[in-house]
N, C-alpha and C positions, 0 to 999 in steps of 0.2 A: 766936466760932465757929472751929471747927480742922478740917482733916481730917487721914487719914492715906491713905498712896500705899506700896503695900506691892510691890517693883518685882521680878520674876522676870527674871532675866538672865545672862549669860556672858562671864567678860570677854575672851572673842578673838570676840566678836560685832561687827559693826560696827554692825549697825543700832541695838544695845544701846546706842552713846557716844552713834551721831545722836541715839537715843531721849530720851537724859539732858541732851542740850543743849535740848531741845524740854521736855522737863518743866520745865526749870530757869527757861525763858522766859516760861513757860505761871505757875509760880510769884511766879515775877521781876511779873507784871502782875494776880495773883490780890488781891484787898482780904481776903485770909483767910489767916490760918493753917496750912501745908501741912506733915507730916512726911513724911521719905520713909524707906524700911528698905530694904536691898538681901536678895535673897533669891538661892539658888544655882540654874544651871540648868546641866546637860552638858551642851552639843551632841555631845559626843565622851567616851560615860562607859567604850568601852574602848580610848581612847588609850593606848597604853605611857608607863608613868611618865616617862620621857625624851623622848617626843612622839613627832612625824616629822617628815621635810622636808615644807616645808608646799607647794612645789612636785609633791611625791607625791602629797600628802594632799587636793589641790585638782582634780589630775589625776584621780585616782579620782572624787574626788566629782562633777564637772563633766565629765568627759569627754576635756578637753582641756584643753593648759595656754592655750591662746589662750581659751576657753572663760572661763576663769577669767579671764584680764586684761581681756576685754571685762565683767565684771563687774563686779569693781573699779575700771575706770574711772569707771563710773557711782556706783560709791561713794563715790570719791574726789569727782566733781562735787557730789553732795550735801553732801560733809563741807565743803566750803568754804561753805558757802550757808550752814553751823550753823557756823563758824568752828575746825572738826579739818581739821589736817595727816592725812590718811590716806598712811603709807609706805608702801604695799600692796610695792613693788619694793625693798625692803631687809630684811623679813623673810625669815629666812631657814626658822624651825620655825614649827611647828603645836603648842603645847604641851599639857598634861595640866593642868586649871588646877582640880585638887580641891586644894592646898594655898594657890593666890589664894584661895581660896573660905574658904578654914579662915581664911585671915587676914583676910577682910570679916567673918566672925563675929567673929575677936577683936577689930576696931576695933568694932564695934557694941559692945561691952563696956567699950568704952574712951572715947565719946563722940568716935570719930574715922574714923567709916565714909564718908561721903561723900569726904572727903579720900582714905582708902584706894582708893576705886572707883575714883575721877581718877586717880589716879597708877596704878594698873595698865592702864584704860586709854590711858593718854596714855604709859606705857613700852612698851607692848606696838607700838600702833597707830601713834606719832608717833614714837618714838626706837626700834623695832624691837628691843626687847630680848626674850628671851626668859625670861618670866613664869613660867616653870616649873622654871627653872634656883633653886635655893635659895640663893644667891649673892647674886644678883639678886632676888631677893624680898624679902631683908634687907636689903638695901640702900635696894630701893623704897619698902617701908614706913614704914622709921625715918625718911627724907626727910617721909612725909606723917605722922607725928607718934605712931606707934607705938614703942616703947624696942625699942631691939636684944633684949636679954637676953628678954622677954617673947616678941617673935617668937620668936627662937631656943628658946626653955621649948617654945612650940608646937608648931613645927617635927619637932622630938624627942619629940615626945608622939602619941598620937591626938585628941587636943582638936579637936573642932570636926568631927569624922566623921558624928557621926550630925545633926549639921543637915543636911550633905545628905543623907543617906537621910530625914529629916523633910521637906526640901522639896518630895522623889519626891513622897511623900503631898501635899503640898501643890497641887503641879502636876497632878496629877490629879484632885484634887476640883474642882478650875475648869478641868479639859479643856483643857491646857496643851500646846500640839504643838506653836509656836516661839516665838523668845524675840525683845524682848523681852515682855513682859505686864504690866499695871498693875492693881492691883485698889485701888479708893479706897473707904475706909471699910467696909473688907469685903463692899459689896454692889453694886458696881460695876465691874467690869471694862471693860479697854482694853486688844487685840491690836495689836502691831505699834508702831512709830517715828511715831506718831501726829503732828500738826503741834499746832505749841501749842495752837493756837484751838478744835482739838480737847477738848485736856485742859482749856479754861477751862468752856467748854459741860459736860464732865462733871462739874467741880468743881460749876459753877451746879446742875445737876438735882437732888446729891448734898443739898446744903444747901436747896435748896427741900422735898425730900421726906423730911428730916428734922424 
């Protein structure tokens, strides 16, 4: 018996890493078979290609920039609990992350998308690099086992554009309003950073009522 765990997410999410460290544990202890597929979500679909200060962008959205640190603290406590360094205080942008997204499709093509997802977020979130910059995208990737040349073909191209207009549709047939989302076996769905034990109970129902 196998499932599949088809994961809607954004990689400047934070709840999105907690989320992934919780599946992975939830996996790590399952007696079953689990696929996992990453899928795109915007939080920010008209961010300027070059981002913003993410100290602006947090301001706005939160009210206050104290508003926001009292957030992220709470983030960061939980990221320890699931074993993420959250640098919430060294970031410095807020990026545009439709071209991460383009390159989690082309590692899904490549048999190297999980890898690709950790490393964007473990660059964005723990070493504070800015994921939006193309520089640093090629960089990050080739590290988690994508060929330069391939990235860069991408990059240069529109490859990979209308997955996310595909996942729009996607996200809205399962009423998708924040990220992340887990839908197992297509007929099961899971809102939010769920705790693992969560996800073992919905693995269990999935396989019983199969």
């Amino acid at each position: 018996m196998s499932l599949s765990v088809d994961v809607i997410s954004d990689v400047i999410c934070p709840w999105c890493y907690i989320g992934k460290r919780r599946l992975e544990k939830a996996i790590s202890d399952a007696d079953i078979q689990v696929s996992v597929r990453w899928h795109p979500f915007q939080l920010n679909p008209t961010m300027p290609k070059e981002g913003i200060s993410r100290r602006e962008y947090r301001t706005k959205k939160f009210g206050s920039w104290e508003r926001s640190m009292e957030l992220d603290a709470k983030v960061v406590t939980v990221g320890k609990s699931e074993g993420i360094d959250f640098a919430f205080d060294k970031i410095d942008r807020t990026p545009n992350t439709v071209n991460a997204h383009r390159l989690i499709w082309l590692a899904d093509q490549n048999g190297c998308q999980d890898a690709v997802v950790e490393t964007l977020f473990r660059a964005y979130f723990s070493d504070a690099q800015d994921i939006g910059n193309r520089q640093t995208l090629i960089d990050v990737e080739t590290e988690a086992g994508l060929e330069r040349q391939a990235v860069e073909a991408m990059l240069n191209s529109e490859d990979g554009m209308d997955v996310i207009s595909n996942a729009k549709e996607m996200s809205q047939m399962y009423g998708v309003e924040s990220v992340p989302f887990f839908i197992i076996d297509q007929n099961f769905s899971l809102s939010g950073a769920q705790q693992a034990d969560t996800f073992l109970e919905a693995f269990r129902q999935v396989v019983s009522s199969s």
